[in-house]
C-alpha positions in Angstrom: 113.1 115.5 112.8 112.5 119.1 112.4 110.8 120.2 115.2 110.2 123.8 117.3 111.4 123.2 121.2 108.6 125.8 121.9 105.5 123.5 119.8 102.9 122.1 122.2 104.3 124.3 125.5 102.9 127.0 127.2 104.2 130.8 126.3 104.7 131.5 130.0 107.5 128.3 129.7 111.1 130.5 129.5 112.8 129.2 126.1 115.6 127.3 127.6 113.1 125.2 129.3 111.4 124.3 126.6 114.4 123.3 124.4 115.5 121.0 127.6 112.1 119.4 127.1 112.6 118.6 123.9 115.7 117.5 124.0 114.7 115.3 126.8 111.6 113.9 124.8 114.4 113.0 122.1 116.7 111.2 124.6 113.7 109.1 125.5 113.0 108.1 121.5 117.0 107.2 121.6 116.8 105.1 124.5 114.2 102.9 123.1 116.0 102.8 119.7 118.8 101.3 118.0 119.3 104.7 116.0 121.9 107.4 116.7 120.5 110.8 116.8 121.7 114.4 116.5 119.7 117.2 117.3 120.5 120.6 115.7 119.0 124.3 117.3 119.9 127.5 114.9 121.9 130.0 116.7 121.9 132.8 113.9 120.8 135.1 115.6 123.0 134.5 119.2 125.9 136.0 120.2 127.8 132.8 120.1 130.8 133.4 117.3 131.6 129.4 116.7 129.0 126.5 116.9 129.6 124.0 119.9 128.3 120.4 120.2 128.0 118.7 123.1 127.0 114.6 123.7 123.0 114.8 126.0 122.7 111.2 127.6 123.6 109.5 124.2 121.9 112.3 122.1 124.5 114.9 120.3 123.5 118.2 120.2 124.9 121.2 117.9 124.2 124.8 118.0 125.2 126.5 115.0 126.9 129.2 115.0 126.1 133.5 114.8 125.2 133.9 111.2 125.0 130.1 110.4 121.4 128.4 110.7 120.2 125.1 111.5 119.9 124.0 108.1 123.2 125.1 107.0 124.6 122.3 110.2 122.5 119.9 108.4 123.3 120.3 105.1 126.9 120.0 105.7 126.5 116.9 108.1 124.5 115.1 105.2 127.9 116.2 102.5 130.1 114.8 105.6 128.5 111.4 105.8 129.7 108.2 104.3 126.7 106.9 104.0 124.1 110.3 103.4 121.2 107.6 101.9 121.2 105.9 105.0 120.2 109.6 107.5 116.9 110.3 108.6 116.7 114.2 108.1 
């Protein structure tokens, strides 16, 4: 699902906020589904030098890392997969 954490919510809503809110919208499509679901924010422009992922309630999330985009995360999990046909991207 590609998605902006910041689509739909007010501009007075700090950025953080909003990405909890998504991420919270997507643990609620998990919990009534059988499917397992990673969520992926670009961090290309942080100051974070290595990407991190951590497991939300059931949902993982990865942050890429400084100089690494979204995309690139995705791209690489798709060449990673056994099974690439079977991913929702």
């Amino acid at each position: 699902m590609k998605a902006s954490p910041t689509k739909g919510m007010p501009k007075t809503v700090p950025f953080q906020a909003q990405r909890e809110s998504f991420i919270n919208q997507v643990i609620a499509y998990r919990m009534g589904s059988s499917h397992d679901v990673t969520v992926v924010f670009d961090g290309s422009k942080t100051e974070e030098k290595y990407s991190r992922a951590e497991n939300v309630r059931g949902v993982r999330v990865i942050y890429s890392a400084r100089g690494e985009t979204a995309d690139d995360v995705i791209i690489m999990l798709v060449r990673q997969s056994s099974r690439p046909s079977k991913l929702l991207v």
